[in-house]
ChimeraX commands (.cxc) that place a marker at each C-alpha (Angstrom):
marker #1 position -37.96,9.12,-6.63 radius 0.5
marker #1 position -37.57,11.83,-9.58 radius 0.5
marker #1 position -35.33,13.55,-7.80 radius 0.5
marker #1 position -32.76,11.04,-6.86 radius 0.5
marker #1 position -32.75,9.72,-10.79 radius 0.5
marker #1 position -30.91,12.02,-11.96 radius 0.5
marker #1 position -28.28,11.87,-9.36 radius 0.5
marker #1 position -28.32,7.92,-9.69 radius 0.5
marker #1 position -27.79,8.17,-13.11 radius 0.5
marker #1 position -25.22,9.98,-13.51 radius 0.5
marker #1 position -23.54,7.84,-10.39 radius 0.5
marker #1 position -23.98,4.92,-12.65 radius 0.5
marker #1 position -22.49,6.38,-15.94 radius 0.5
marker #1 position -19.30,7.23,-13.50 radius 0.5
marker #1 position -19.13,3.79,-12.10 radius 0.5
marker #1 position -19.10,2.58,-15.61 radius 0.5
marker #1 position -17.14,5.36,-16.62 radius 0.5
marker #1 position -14.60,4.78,-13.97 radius 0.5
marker #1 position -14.83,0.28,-14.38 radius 0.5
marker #1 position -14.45,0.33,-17.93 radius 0.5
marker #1 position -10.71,0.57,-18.59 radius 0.5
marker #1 position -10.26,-2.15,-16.13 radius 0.5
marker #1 position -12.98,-4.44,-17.36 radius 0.5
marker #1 position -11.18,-4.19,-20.38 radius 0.5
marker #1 position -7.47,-3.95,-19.48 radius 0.5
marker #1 position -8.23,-7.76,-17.85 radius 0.5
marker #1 position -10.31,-8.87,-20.60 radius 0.5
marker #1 position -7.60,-7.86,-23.12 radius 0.5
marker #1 position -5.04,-10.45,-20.76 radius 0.5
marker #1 position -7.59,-13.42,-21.52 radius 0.5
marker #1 position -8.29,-12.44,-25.67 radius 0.5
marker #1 position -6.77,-14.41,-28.38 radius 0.5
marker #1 position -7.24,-11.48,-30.73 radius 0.5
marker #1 position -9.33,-8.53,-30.13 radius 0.5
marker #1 position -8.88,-6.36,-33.37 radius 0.5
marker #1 position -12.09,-6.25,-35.73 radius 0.5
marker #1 position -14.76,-7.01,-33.07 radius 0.5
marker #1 position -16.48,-5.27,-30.07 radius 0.5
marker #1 position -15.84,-7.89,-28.10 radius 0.5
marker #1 position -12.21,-10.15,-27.66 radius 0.5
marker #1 position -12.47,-13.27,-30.81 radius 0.5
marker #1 position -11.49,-15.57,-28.32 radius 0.5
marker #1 position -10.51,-16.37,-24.79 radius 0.5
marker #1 position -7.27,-17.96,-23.48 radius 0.5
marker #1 position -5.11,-18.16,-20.70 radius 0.5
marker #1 position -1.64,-18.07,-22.64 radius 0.5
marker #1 position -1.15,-15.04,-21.69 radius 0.5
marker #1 position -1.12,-15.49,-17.81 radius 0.5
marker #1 position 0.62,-18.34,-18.28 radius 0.5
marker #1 position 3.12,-16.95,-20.43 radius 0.5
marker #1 position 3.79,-14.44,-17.22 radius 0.5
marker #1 position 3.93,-16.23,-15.06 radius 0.5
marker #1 position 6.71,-18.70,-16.67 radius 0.5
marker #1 position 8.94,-15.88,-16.99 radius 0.5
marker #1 position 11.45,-15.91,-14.57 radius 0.5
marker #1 position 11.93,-12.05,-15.40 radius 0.5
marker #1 position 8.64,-11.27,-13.75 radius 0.5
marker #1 position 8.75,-13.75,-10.75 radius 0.5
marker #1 position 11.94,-11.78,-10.23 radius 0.5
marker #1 position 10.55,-8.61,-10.65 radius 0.5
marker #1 position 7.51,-9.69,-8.12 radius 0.5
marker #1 position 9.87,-10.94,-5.68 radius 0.5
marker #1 position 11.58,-7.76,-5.79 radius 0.5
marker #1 position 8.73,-5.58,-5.28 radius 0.5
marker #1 position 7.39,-7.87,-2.32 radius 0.5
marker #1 position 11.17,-7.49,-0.73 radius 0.5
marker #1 position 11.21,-3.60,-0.83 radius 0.5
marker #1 position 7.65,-3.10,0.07 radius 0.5
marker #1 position 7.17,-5.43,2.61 radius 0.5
marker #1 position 10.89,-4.70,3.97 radius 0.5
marker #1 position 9.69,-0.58,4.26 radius 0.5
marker #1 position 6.78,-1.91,6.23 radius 0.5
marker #1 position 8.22,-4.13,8.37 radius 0.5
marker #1 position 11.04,-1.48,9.39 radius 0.5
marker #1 position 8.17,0.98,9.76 radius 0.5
marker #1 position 6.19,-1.56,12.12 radius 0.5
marker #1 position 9.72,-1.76,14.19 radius 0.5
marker #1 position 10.78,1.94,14.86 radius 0.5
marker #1 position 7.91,4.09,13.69 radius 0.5
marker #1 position 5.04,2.51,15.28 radius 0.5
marker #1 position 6.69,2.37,18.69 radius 0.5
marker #1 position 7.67,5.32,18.44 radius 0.5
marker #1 position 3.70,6.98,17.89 radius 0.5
marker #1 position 2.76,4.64,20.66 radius 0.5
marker #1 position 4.69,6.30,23.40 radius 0.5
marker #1 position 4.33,9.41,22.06 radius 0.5
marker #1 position 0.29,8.85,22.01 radius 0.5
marker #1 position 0.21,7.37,25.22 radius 0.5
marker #1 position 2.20,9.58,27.32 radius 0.5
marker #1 position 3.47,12.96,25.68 radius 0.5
marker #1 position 0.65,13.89,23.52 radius 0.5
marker #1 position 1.62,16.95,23.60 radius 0.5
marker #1 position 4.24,16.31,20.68 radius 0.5
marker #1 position 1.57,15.09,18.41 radius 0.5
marker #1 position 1.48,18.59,16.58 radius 0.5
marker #1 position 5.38,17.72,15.78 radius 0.5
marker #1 position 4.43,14.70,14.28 radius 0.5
marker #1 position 0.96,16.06,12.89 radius 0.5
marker #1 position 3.22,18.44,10.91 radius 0.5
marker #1 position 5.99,15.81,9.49 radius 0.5
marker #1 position 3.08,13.87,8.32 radius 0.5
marker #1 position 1.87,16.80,6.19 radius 0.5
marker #1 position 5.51,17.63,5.50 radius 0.5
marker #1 position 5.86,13.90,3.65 radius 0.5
marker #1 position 3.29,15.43,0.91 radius 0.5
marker #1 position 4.99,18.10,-0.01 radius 0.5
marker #1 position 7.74,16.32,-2.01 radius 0.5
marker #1 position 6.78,15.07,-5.26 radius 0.5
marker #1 position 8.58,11.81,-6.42 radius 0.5
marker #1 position 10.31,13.40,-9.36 radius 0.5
marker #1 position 11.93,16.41,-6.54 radius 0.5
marker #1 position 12.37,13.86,-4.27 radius 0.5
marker #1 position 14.50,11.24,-6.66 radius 0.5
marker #1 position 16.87,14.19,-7.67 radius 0.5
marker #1 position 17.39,14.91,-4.19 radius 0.5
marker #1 position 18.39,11.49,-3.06 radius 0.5
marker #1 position 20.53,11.00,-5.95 radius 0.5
marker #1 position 22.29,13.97,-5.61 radius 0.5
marker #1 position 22.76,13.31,-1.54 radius 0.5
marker #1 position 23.58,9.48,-1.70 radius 0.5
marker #1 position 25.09,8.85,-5.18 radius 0.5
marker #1 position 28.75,9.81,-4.09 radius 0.5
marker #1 position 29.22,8.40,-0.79 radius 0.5
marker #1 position 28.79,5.04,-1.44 radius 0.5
marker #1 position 25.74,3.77,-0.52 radius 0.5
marker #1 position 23.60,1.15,-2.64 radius 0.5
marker #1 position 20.50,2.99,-3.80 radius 0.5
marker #1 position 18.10,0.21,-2.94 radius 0.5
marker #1 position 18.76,0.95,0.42 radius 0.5
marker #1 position 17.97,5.12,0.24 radius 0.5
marker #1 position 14.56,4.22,-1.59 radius 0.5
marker #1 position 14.03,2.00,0.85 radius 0.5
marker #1 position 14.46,4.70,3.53 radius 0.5
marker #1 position 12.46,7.02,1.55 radius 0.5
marker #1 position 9.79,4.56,1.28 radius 0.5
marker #1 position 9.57,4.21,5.45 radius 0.5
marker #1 position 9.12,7.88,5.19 radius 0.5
marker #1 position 6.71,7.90,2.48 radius 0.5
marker #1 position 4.62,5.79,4.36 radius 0.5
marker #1 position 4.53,7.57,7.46 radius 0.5
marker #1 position 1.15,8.72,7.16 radius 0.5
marker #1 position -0.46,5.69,6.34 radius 0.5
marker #1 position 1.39,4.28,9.18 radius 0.5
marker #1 position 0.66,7.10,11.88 radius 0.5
marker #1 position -2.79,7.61,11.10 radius 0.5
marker #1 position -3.71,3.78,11.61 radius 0.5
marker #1 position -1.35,3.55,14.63 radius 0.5
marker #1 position -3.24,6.67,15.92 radius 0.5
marker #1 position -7.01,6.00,15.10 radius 0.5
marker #1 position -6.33,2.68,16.59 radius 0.5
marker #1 position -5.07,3.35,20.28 radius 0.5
marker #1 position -8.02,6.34,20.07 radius 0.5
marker #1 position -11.13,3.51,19.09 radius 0.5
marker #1 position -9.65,1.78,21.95 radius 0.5
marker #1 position -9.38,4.19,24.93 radius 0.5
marker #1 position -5.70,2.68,25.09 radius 0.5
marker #1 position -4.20,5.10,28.02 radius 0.5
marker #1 position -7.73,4.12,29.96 radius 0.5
marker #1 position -7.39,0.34,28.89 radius 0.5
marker #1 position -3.52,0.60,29.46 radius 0.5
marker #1 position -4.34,2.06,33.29 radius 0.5
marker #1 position -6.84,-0.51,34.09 radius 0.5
marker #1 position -5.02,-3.28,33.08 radius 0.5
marker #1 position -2.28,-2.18,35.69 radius 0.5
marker #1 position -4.88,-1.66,38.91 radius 0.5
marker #1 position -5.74,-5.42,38.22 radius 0.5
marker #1 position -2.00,-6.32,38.73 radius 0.5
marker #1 position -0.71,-6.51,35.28 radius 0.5
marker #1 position 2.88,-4.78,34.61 radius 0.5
marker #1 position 3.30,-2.14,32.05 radius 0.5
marker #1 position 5.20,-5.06,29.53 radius 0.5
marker #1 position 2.20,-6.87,30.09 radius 0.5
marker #1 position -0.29,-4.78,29.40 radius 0.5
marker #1 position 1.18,-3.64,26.20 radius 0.5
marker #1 position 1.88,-7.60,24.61 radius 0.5
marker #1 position -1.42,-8.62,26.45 radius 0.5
marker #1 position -4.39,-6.03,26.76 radius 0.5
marker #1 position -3.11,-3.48,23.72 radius 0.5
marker #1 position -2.07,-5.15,21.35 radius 0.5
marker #1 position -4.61,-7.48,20.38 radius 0.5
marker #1 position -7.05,-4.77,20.73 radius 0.5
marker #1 position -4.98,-2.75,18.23 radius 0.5
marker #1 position -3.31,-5.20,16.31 radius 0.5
marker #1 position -6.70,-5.42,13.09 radius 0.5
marker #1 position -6.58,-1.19,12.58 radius 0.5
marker #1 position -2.23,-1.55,12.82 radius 0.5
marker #1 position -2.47,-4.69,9.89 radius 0.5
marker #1 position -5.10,-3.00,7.92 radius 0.5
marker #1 position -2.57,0.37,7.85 radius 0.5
marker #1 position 0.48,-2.07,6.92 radius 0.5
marker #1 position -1.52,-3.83,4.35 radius 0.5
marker #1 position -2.29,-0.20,3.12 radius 0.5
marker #1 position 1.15,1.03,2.99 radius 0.5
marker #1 position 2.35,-2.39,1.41 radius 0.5
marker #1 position -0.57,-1.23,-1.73 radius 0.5
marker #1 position 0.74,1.79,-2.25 radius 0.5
marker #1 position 4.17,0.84,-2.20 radius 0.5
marker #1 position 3.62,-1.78,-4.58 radius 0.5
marker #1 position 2.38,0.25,-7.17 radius 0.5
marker #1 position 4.87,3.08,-6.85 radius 0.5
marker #1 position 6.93,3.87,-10.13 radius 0.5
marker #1 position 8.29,7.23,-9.84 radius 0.5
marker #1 position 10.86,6.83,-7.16 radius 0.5
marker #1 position 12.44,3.27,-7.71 radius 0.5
marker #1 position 12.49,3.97,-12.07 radius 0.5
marker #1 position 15.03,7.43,-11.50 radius 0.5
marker #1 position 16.85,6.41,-8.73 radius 0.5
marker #1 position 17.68,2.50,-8.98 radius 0.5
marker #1 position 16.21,2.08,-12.78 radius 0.5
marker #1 position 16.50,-1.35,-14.60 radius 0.5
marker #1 position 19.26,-2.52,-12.20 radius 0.5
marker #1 position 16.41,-3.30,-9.36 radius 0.5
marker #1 position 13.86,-4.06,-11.71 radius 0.5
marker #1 position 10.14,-4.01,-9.79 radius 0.5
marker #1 position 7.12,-5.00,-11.45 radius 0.5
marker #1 position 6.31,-1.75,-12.33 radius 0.5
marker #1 position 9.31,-1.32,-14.49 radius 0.5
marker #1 position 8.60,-4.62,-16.03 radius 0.5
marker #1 position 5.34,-3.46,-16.77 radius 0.5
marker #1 position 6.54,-0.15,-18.78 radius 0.5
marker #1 position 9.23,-2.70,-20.70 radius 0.5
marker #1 position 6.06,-4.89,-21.55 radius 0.5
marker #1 position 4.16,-1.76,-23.27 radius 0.5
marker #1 position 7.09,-1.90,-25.53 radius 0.5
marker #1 position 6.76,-5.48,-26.52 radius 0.5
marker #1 position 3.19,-7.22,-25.91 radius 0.5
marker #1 position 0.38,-5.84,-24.81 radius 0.5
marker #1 position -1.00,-8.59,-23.77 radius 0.5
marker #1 position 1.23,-9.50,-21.48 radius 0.5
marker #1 position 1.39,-5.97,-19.90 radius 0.5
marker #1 position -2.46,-6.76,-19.49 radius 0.5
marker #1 position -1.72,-10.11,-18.12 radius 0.5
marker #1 position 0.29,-7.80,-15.39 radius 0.5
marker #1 position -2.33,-4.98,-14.89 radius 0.5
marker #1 position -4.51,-7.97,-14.71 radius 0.5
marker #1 position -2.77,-9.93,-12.02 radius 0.5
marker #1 position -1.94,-6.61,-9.86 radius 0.5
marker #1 position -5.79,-5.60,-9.67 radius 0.5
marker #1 position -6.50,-8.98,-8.16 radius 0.5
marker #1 position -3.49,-8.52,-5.65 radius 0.5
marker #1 position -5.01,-5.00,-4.80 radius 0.5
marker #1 position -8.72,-6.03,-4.87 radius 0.5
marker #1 position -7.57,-8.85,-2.18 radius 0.5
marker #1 position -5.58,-6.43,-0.21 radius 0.5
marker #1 position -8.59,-4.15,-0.74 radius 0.5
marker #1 position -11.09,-6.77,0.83 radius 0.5
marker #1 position -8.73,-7.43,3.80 radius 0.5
marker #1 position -8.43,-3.99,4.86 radius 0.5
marker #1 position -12.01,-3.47,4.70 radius 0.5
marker #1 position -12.79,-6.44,6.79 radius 0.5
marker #1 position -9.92,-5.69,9.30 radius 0.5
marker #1 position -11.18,-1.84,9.77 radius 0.5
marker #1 position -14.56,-3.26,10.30 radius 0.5
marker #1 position -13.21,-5.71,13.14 radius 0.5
marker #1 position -11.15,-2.91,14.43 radius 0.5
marker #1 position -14.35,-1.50,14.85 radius 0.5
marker #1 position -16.06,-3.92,16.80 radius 0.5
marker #1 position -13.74,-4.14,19.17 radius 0.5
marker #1 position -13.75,-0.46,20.01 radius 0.5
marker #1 position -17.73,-0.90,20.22 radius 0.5
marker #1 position -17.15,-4.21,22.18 radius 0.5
marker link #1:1,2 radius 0.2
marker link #1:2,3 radius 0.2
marker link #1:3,4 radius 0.2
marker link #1:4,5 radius 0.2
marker link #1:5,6 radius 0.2
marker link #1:6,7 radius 0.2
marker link #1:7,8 radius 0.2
marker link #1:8,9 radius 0.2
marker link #1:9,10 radius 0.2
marker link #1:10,11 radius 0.2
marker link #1:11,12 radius 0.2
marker link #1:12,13 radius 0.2
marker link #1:13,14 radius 0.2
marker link #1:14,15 radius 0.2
marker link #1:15,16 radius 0.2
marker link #1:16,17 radius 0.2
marker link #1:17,18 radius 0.2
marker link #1:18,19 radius 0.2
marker link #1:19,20 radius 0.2
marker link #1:20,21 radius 0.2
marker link #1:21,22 radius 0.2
marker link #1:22,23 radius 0.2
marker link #1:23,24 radius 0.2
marker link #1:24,25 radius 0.2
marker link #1:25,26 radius 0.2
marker link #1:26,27 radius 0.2
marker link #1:27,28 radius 0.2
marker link #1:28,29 radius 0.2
marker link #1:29,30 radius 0.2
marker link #1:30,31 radius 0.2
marker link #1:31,32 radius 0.2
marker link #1:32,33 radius 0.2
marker link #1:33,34 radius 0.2
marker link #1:34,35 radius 0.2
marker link #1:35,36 radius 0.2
marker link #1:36,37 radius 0.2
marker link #1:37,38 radius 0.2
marker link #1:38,39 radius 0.2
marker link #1:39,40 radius 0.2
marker link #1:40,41 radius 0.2
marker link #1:41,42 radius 0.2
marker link #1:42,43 radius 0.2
marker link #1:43,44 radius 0.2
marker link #1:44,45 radius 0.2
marker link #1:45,46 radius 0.2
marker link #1:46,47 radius 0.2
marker link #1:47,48 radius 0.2
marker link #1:48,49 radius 0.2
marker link #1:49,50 radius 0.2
marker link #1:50,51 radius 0.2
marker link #1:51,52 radius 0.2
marker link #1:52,53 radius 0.2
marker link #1:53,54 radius 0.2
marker link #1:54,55 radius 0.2
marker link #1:55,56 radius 0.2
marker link #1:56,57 radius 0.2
marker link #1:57,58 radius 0.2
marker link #1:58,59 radius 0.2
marker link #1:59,60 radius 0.2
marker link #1:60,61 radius 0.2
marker link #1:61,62 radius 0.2
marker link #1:62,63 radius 0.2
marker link #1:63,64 radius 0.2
marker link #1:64,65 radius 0.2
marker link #1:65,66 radius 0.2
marker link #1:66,67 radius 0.2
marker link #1:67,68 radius 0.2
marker link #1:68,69 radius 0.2
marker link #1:69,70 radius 0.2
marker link #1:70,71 radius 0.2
marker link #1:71,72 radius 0.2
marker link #1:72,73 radius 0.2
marker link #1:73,74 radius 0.2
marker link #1:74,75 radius 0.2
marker link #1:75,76 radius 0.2
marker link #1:76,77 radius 0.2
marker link #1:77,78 radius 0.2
marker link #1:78,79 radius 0.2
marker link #1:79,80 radius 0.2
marker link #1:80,81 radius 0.2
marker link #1:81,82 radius 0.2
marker link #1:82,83 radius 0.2
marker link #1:83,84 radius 0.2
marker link #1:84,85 radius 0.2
marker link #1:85,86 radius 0.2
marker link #1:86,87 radius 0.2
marker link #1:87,88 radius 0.2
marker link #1:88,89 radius 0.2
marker link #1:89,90 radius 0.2
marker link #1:90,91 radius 0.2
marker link #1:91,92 radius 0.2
marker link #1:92,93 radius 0.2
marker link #1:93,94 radius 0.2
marker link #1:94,95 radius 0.2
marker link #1:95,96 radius 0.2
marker link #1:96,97 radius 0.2
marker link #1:97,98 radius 0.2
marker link #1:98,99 radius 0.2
marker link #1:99,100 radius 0.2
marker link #1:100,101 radius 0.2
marker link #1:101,102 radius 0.2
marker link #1:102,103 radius 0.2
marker link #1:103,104 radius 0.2
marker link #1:104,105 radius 0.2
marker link #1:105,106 radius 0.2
marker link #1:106,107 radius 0.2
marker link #1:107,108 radius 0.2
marker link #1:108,109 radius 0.2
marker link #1:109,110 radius 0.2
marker link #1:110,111 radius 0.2
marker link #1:111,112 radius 0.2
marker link #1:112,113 radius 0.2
marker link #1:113,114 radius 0.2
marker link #1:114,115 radius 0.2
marker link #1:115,116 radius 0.2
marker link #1:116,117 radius 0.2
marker link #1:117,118 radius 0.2
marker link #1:118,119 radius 0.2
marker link #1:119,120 radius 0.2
marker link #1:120,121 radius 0.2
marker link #1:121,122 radius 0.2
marker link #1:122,123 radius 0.2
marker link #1:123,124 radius 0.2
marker link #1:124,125 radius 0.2
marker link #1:125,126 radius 0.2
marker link #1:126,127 radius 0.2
marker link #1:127,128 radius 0.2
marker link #1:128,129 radius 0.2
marker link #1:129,130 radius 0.2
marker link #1:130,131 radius 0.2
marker link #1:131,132 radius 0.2
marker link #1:132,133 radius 0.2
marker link #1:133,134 radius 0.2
marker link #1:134,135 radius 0.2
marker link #1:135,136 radius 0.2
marker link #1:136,137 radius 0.2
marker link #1:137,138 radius 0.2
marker link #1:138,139 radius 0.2
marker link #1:139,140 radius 0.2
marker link #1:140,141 radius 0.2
marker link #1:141,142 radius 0.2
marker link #1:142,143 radius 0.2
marker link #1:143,144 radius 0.2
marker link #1:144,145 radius 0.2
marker link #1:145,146 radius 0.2
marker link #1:146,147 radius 0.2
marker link #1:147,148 radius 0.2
marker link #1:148,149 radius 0.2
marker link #1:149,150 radius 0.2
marker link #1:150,151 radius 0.2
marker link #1:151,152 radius 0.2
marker link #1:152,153 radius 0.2
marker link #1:153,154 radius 0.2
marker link #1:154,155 radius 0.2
marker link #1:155,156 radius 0.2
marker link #1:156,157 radius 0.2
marker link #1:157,158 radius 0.2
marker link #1:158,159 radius 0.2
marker link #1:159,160 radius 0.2
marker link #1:160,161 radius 0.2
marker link #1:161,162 radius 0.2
marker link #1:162,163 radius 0.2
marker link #1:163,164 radius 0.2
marker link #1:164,165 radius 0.2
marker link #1:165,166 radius 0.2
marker link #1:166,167 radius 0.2
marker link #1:167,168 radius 0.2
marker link #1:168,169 radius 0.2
marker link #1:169,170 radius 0.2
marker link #1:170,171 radius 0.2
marker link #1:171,172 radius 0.2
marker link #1:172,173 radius 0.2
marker link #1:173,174 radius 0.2
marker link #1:174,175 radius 0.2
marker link #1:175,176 radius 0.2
marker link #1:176,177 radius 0.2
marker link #1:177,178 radius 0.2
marker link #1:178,179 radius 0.2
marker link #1:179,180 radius 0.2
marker link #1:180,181 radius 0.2
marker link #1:181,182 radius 0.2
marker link #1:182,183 radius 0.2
marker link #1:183,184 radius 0.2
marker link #1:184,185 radius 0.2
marker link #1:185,186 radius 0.2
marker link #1:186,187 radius 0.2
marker link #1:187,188 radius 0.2
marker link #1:188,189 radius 0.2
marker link #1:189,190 radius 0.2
marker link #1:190,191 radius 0.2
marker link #1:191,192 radius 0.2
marker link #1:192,193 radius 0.2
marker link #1:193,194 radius 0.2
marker link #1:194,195 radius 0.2
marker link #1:195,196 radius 0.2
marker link #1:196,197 radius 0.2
marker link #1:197,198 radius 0.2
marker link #1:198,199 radius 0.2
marker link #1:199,200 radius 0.2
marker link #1:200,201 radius 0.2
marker link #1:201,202 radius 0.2
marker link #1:202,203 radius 0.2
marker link #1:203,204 radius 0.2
marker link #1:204,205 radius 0.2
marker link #1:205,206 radius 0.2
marker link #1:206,207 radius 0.2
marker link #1:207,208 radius 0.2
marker link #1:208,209 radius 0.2
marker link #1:209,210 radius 0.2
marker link #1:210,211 radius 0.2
marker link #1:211,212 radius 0.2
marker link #1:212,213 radius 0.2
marker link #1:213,214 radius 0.2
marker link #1:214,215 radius 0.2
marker link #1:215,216 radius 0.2
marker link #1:216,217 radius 0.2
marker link #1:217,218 radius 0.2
marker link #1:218,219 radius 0.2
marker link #1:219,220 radius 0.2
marker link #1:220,221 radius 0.2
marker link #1:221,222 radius 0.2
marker link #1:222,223 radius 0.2
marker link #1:223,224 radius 0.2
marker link #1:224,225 radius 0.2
marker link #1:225,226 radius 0.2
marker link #1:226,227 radius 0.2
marker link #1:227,228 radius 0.2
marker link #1:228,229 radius 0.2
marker link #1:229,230 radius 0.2
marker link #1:230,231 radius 0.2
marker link #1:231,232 radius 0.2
marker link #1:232,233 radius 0.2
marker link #1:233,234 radius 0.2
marker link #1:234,235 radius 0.2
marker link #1:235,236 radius 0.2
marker link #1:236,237 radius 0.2
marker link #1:237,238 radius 0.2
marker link #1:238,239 radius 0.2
marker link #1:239,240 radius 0.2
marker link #1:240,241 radius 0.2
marker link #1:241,242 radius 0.2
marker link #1:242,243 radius 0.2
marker link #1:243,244 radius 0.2
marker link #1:244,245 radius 0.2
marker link #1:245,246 radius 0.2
marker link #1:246,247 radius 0.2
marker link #1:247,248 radius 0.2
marker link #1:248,249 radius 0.2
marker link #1:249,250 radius 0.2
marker link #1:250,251 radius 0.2
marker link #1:251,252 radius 0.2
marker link #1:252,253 radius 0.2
marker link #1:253,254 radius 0.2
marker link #1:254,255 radius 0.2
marker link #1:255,256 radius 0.2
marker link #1:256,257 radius 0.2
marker link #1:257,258 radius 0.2
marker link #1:258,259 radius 0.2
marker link #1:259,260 radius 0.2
marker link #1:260,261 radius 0.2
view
């Protein structure tokens, strides 16, 4: 017991550590005035409700749903196909796509922005729609790693192979026998991509700016203005996250079951 106290002590000061900001980022989106005291002077909900009667930042949500969700959903249509045959029956381009996944890391968002802008800006097309390409790409490993891990817990080329001795065609097996066996490790790994695209800043702020404003963007304008209501935001994307967080955990652990199953 003496020798795991020290180790579980300093866990605990690093979990504090580590909770503390956001503890009081969301408690500063609920205080009246927090100026003179330790703790906020009182509690309210103007603030949230403030936010959420702006029509700037229902906007701004809406935006950042659209973008995100559209870079997921046009990921879920040609990329995830496309790692599914290449899984299934030419594994031996896997290293190809091993090494474009690693490739997507080497481009830092500030390289990357100057790049698009200087490709895309003259030839006419709407730079919404390159960072939305970019985004597909930038979720790519999110996107192949779940796809892969998935059809791997599953045995899919065996599960695939016995589903067509019993009689089943190839169509079939895939809508009926794979994909509900994949389908909790696939939403978990668009539910992850859809996170990490909701927080980006970077990308969307150098090459689009204030003309597609995100939440993100409205958050850095709120900093400005009221910090309170920039909690109020911080406040309201941690819960988003945290429920996105708990739904990915519980999907990977389904995921898992079946594979044991």
């Amino acid at each position: 017991m003496k020798k795991r106290g020290l180790p579980d002590l300093f866990f605990v000061i690093l979990v504090l550590y580590l909770f503390f900001p956001i503890l009081a980022t969301s408690l500063y989106a609920f205080a009246t005035k927090w100026n003179k005291t330790i703790f906020p002077e009182g509690i309210t909900f103007k603030w949230i409700s403030t936010l959420f009667q702006d029509m700037n930042f229902i906007e701004a949500f809406g935006r950042t749903v659209l973008l995100s969700g559209g870079a997921v959903v046009i990921a879920f249509l040609f990329v995830v196909p496309a790692i599914f045959v290449i899984v299934l029956y030419f594994p031996k381009y896997e290293k190809w796509i091993q090494a474009i996944v690693v490739m997507v890391y080497a481009f830092p968002g500030v390289i990357l922005a100057v790049g698009l802008i200087r490709a895309y800006s003259k030839i006419g097309v709407p730079m919404v729609f390159v960072v939305l390409g970019a985004y597909v790409i930038g979720i790519l490993p999110y996107i192949y790693q779940s796809t892969r891990n998935s059809l791997r817990n599953v045995n899919a080329r065996q599960l695939l192979d016995a589903a067509e001795l019993l009689g089943a065609s190839k169509v079939q097996s895939f809508l009926k026998v794979l994909l509900p066996s994949v389908y909790p490790g696939l939403f978990a790994g668009a539910l992850l991509s859809f996170s990490v695209l909701f927080g980006e800043f970077v990308l969307i702020n150098l090459v689009v700016g204030s003309r597609f404003e995100t939440v993100q963007i409205y958050l850095v304008k709120k900093l400005e203005t009221s910090g309170h209501i920039a909690s109020a935001v911080v406040f309201v994307y941690l819960v988003l996250m945290g429920i996105l967080t708990i739904t990915i955990s519980v999907l990977t652990k389904r995921s898992k079951g079946v594979a044991n199953t």
